[in-house]
C-alpha positions as a Markdown table, in Angstrom:
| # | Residue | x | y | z |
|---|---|---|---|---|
| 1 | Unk | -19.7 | 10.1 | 25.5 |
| 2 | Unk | -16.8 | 7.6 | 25.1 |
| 3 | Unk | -14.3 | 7.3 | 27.8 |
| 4 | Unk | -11.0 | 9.2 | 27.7 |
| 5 | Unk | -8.9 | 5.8 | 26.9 |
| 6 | Unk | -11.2 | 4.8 | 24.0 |
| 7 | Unk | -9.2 | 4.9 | 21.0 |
| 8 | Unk | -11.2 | 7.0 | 17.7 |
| 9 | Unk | -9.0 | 5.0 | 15.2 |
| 10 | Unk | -9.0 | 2.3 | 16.5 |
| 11 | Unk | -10.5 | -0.1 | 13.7 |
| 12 | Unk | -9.2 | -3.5 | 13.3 |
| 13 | Unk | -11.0 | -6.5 | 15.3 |
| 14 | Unk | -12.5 | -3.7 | 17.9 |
| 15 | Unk | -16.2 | -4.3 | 18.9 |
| 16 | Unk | -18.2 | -1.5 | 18.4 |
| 17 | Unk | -19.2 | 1.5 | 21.4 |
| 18 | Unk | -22.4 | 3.2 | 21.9 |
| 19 | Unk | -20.9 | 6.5 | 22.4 |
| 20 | Unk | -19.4 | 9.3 | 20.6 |
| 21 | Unk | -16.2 | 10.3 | 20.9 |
| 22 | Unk | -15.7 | 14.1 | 21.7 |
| 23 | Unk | -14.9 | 16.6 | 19.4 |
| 24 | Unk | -11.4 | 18.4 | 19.0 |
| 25 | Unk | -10.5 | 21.4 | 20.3 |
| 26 | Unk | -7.2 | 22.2 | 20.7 |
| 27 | Unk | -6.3 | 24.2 | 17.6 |
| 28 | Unk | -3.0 | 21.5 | 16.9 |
| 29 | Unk | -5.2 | 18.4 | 17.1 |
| 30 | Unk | -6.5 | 16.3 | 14.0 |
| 31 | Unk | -10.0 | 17.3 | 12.9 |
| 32 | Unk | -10.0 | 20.8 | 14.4 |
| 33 | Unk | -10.0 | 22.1 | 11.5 |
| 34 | Unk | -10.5 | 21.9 | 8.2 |
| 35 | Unk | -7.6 | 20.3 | 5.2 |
| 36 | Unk | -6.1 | 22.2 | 2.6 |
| 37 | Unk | -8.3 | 22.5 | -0.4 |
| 38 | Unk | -7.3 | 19.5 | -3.2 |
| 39 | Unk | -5.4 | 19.8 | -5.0 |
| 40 | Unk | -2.9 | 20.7 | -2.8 |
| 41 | Unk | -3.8 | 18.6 | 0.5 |
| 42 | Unk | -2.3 | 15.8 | -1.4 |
| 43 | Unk | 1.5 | 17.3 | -1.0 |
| 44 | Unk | 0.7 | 19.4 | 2.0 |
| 45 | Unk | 2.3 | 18.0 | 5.3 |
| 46 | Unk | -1.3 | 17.3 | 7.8 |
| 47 | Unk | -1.6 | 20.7 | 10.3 |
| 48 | Unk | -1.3 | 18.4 | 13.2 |
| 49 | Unk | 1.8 | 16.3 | 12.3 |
| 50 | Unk | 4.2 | 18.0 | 14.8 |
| 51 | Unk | 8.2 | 18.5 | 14.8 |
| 52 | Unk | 8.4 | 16.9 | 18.1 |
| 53 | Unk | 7.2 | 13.8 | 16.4 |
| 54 | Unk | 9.3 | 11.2 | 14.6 |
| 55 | Unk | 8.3 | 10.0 | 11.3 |
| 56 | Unk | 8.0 | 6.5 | 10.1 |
| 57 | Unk | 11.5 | 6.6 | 8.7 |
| 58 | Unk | 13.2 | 8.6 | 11.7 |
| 59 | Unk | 12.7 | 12.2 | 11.1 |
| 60 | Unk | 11.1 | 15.1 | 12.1 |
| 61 | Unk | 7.3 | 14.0 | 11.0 |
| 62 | Unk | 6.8 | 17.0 | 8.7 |
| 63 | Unk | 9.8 | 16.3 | 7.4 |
| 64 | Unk | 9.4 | 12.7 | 6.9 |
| 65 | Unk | 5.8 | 13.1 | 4.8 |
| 66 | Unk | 8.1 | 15.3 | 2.4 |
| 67 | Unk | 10.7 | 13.3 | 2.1 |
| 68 | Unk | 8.8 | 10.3 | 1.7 |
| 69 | Unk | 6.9 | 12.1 | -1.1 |
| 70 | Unk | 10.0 | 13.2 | -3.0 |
| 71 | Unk | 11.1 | 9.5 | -2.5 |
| 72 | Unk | 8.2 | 8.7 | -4.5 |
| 73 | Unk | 8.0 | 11.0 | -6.9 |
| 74 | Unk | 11.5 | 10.7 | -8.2 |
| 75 | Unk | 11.0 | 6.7 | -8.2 |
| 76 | Unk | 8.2 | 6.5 | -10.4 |
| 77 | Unk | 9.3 | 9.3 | -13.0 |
| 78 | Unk | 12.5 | 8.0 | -13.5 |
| 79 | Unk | 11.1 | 3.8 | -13.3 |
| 80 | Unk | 7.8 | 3.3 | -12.7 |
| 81 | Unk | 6.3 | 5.2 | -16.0 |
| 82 | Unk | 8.8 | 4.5 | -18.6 |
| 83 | Unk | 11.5 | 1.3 | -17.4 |
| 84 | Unk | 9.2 | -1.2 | -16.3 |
| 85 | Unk | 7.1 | -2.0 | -19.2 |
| 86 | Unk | 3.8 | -1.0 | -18.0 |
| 87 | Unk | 1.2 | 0.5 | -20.2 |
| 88 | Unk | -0.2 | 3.0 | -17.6 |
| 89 | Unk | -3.0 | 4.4 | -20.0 |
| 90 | Unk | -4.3 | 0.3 | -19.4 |
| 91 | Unk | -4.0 | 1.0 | -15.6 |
| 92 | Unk | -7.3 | 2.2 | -14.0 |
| 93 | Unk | -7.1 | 0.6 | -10.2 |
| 94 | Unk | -4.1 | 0.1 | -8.4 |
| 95 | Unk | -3.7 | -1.2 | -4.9 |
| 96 | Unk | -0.5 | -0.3 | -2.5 |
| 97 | Unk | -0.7 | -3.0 | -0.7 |
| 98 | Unk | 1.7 | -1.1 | 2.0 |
| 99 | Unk | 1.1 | 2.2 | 1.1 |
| 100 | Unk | 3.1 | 4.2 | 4.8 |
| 101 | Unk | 2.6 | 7.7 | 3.9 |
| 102 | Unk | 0.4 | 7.4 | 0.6 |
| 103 | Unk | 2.8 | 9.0 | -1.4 |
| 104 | Unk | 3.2 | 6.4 | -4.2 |
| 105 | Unk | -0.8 | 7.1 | -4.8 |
| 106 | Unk | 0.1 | 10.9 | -4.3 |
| 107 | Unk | 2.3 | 11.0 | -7.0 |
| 108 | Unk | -0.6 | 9.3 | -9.2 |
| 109 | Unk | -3.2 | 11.8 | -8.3 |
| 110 | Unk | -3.1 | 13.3 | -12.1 |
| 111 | Unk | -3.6 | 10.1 | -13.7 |
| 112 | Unk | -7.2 | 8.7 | -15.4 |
| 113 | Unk | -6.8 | 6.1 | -12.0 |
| 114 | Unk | -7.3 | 5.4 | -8.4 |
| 115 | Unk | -5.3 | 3.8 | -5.5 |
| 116 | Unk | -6.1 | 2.3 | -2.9 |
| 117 | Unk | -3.7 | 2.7 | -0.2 |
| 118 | Unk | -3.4 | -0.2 | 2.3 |
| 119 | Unk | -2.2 | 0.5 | 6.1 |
| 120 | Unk | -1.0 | -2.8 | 7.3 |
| 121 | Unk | -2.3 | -3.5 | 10.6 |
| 122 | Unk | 1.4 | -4.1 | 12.5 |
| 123 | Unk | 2.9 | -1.0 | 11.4 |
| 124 | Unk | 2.2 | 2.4 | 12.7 |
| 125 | Unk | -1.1 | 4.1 | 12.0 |
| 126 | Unk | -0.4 | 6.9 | 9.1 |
| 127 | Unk | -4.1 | 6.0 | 7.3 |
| 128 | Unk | -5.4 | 9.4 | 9.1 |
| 129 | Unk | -2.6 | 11.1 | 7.0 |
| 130 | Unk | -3.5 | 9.1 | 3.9 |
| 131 | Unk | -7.6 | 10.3 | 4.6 |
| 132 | Unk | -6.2 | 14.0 | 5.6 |
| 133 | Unk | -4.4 | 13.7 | 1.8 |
| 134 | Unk | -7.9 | 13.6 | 0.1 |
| 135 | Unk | -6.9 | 9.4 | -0.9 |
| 136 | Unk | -8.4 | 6.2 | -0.2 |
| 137 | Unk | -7.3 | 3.9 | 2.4 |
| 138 | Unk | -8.2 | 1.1 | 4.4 |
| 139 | Unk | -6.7 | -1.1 | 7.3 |
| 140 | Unk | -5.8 | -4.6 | 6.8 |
| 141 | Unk | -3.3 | -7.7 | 7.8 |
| 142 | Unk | -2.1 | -9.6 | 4.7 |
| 143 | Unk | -1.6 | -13.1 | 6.8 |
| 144 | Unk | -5.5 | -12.9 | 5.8 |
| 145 | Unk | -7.1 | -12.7 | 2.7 |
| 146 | Unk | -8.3 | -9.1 | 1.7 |
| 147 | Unk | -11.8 | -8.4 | 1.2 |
| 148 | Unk | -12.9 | -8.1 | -2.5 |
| 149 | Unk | -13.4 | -10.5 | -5.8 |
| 150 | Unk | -11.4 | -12.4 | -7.7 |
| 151 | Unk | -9.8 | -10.3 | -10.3 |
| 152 | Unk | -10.4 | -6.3 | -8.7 |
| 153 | Unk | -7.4 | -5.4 | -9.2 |
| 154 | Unk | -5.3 | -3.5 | -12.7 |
| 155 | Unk | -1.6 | -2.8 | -10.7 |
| 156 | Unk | -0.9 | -4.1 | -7.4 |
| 157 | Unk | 2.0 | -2.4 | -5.8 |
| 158 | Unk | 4.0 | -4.2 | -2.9 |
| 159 | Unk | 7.2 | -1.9 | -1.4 |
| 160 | Unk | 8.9 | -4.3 | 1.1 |
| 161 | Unk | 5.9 | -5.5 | 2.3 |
| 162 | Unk | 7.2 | -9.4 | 2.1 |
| 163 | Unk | 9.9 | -9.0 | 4.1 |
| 164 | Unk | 7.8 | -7.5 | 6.8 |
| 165 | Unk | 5.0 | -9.7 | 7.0 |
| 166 | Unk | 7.4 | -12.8 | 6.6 |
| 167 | Unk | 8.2 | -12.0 | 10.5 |
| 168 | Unk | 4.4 | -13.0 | 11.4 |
| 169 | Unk | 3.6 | -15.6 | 8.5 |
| 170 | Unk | 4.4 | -17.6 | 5.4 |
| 171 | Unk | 4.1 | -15.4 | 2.3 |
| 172 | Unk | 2.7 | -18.2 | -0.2 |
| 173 | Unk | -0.1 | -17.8 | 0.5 |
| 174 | Unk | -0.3 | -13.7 | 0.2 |
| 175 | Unk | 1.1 | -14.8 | -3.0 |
| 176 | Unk | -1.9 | -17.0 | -4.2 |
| 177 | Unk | -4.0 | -14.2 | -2.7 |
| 178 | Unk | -2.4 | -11.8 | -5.1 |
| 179 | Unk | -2.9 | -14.2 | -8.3 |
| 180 | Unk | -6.5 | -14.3 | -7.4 |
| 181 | Unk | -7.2 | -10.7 | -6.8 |
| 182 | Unk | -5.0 | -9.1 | -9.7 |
| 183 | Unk | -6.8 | -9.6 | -13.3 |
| 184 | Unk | -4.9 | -11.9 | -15.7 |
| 185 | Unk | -2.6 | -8.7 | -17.9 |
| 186 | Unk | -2.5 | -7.1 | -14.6 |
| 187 | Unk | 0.8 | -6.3 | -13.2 |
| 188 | Unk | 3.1 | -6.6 | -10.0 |
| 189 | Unk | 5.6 | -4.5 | -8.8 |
| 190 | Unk | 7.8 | -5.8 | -6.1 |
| 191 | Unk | 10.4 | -3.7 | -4.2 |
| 192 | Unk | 12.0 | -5.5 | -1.2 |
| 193 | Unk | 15.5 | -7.3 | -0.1 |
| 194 | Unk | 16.9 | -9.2 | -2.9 |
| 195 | Unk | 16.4 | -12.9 | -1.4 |
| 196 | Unk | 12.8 | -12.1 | -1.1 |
| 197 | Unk | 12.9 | -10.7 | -4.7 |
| 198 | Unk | 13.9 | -14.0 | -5.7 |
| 199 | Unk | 11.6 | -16.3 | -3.5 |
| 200 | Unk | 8.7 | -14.3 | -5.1 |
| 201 | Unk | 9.9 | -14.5 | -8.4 |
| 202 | Unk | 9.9 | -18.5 | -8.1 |
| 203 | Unk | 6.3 | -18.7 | -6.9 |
| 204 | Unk | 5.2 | -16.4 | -9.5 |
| 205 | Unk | 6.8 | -19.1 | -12.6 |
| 206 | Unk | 5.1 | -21.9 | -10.6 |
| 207 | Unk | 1.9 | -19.8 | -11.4 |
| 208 | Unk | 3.2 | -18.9 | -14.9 |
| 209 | Unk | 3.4 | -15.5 | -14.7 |
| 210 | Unk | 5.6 | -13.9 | -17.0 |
| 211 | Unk | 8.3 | -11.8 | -15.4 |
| 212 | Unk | 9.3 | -8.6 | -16.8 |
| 213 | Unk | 12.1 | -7.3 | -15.0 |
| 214 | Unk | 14.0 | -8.0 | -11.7 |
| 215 | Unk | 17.0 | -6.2 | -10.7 |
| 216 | Unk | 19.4 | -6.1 | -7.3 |
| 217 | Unk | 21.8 | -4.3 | -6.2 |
| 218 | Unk | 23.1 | -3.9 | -2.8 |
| 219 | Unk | 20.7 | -6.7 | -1.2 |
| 220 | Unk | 18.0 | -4.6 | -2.3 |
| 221 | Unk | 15.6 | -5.5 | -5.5 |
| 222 | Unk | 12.3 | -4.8 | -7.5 |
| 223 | Unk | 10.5 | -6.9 | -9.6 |
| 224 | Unk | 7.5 | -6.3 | -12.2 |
| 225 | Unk | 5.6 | -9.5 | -13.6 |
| 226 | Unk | 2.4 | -9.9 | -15.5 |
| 227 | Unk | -0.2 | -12.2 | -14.7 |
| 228 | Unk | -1.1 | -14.7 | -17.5 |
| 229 | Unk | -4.3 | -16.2 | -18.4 |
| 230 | Unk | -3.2 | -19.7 | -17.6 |
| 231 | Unk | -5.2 | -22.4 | -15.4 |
| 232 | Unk | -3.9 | -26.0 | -14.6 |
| 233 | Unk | -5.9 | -28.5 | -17.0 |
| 234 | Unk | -6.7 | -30.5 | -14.0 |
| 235 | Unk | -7.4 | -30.3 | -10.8 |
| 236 | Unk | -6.9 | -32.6 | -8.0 |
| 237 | Unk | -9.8 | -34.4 | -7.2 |
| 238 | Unk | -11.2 | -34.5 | -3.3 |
| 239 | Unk | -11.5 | -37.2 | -1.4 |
C-alpha cells in the first residue's frame, strides 16, 4: 500500500509508485461513493465538496461550483452563441484552455461537441470536480507546449489565462502554440484584463489572423479572432 503522505492526484512531473493507494471510506470523502447519474452530475455540486471549504473564487465550495456555473451559463447565452460571430454548428472540439470549475464545457454538454477542459498546473486542483462532472480534463502548464498535432483544435477558449501565466513566463510563445494547434477557420475567444486583450490582439495581426470582435470596459476585455490560412512566402534560411 502507498504511504499516508502519497498524494492520489498528484499527476504532473511525479515518478510513478508501486503501490496502491487505499480505498475511501468515510462516507464524505471523494470516491466513496458513486456520482449522480448524467445528465445531471454535470450541474450537481460533487458529494464531497464541503461548506467548510472555500471555493476558487472565495465562497462556500458548494456555493462557488453554482455560482461559477450560473456565471457560465448566462455568459454564453447572452454572447458566446449569438454576439461573437461563431458558427457553433461548425464547432465540434473545443479546448478550455483554463477551464477552473468546468462549467464553460458544462454549459455545452447539449451541443453535437466536446471540450476538453484544461487544469493549469499553478492553480488549485478542481480536475477531480471536472472528472466527478462526467467531462474531460487533463493537467497541464502552458509555459510548455501541449501535447497534441498541429491543427486538433475547432474553438479554443482562454478566460484570463494570459494574465496568469504572464506571472511565470512570456506569453508569445503560448501564442504561437495556439496558431499551431487551432485549425486555420478555427476560432479564439479571449477574456482577460484589457492591456492583455490588446497585447494579444497585436500578436494575432502579426500572424494574420482576422479579429472579429474586442471589447473593454472597466479594465476588463474579450476578444474573438479567426485563424487564417496564411503562411509567410519565405522562410529564413539556417545557418
Amino acid at each position: 500500500m502507498c504511504k499516508t503522505n502519497d498524494d492520489p492526484n498528484a499527476a504532473w512531473y511525479v515518478p510513478l509508485q508501486s503501490c496502491m493507494h487505499r480505498v475511501p471510506t468515510e462516507e464524505n470523502e471523494r470516491g466513496s461513493k458513486w456520482p449522480v447519474a448524467w445528465p445531471n452530475r454535470v450541474t450537481t455540486a460533487p458529494y464531497w465538496l464541503d461548506r467548510s471549504q472555500t471555493g476558487i473564487y472565495g465562497k462556500p465550495a458548494p456555493d462557488d461550483f453554482t455560482a461559477d456555473y450560473e456565471h457560465w451559463k448566462k455568459l454564453v447565452q447572452k454572447t458566446y452563441l449569438n454576439g461573437l460571430g461563431i458558427s457553433w454548428t461548425n464547432v465540434r472540439n473545443v479546448m478550455d484552455m483554463r477551464a477552473v470549475y468546468g462549467g464553460f464545457a458544462a454549459v455545452l454538454k447539449d451541443m453535437k461537441l466536446w471540450v476538453m477542459n484544461v487544469v493549469n498546473i499553478d492553480a488549485p486542483d478542481t480536475l477531480p470536480i471536472i472528472y466527478e462532472r462526467g467531462l474531460f480534463g487533463i493537467y497541464h502548464d502552458w509555459c510548455e507546449s501541449f501535447s497534441t498535432y498541429p491543427r486538433t483544435y475547432d474553438l479554443l477558449h482562454a478566460d484570463h489565462l494570459f494574465s496568469n501565466l504572464k506571472k511565470r513566463c512570456q506569453i508569445d510563445p503560448l501564442i504561437v502554440e495556439i496558431d499551431r494547434v487551432l485549425r486555420p477557420g478555427g476560432k479564439l475567444i479571449v477574456r482577460d484584463e484589457s492591456s492583455i486583450i490588446d497585447e494579444v490582439e497585436k500578436f494575432l495581426r502579426s500572424l494574420h489572423w482576422e479579429i472579429r470582435m474586442t471589447f473593454s470596459k472597466n479594465q476588463e476585455g474579450m476578444l474573438s479572432a479567426e485563424k487564417t490560412t496564411w503562411r509567410p512566402n519565405s522562410y529564413a534560411s539556417s545557418s
